[in-house]
N, C-alpha and C positions, 0 to 999 in steps of 0.2 A: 491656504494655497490649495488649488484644485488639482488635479492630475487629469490629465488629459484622459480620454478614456479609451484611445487607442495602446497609452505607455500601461495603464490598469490592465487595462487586457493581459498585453504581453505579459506584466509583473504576475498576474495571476498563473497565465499557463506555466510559465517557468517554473514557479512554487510547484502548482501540481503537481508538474512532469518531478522536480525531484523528489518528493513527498512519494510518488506512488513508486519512483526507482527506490526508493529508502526501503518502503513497505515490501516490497520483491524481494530483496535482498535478504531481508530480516525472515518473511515467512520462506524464503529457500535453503536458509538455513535452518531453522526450527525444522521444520520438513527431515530435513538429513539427520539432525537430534531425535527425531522421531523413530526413521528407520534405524538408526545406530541402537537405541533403547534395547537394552536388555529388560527392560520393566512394563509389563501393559500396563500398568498406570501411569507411570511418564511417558508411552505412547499415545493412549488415551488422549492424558493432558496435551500433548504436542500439538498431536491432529485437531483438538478443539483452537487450538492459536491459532494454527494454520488456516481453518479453517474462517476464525475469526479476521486473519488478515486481510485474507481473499475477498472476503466480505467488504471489506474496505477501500481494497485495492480496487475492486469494481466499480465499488462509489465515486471513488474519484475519477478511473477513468470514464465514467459516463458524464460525471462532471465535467470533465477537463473536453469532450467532444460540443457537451451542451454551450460551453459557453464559445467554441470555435466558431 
């Protein structure tokens, strides 16, 4: 059975949209584990997640515009 590729569409953007709300949430917390850090290597480390998330987070919403 095929999916139409108006409802694909939709099914897609939804995914994104929570996918990148999940990814936010996660690096805005790490973020605040980072500032809280008494440790510059658990800060260190933090900021690399954070850092790493954003990265991803950009991903998809460039994704999530491209396929708009």
């Amino acid at each position: 059975m095929f999916m139409d590729a108006a409802v694909m569409a939709e099914a897609q953007e939804q995914a994104l949209g929570i996918f990148a709300d999940a990814v936010l949430k996660l690096a805005l917390h790490i973020q605040q584990a980072a500032l809280d850090a008494g440790d510059l290597d658990q800060k260190v480390r933090a900021a690399g997640a954070v850092h790493r998330l954003g990265r991803g987070l950009r991903q998809t919403l460039a994704l999530q515009a491209k396929l708009a």
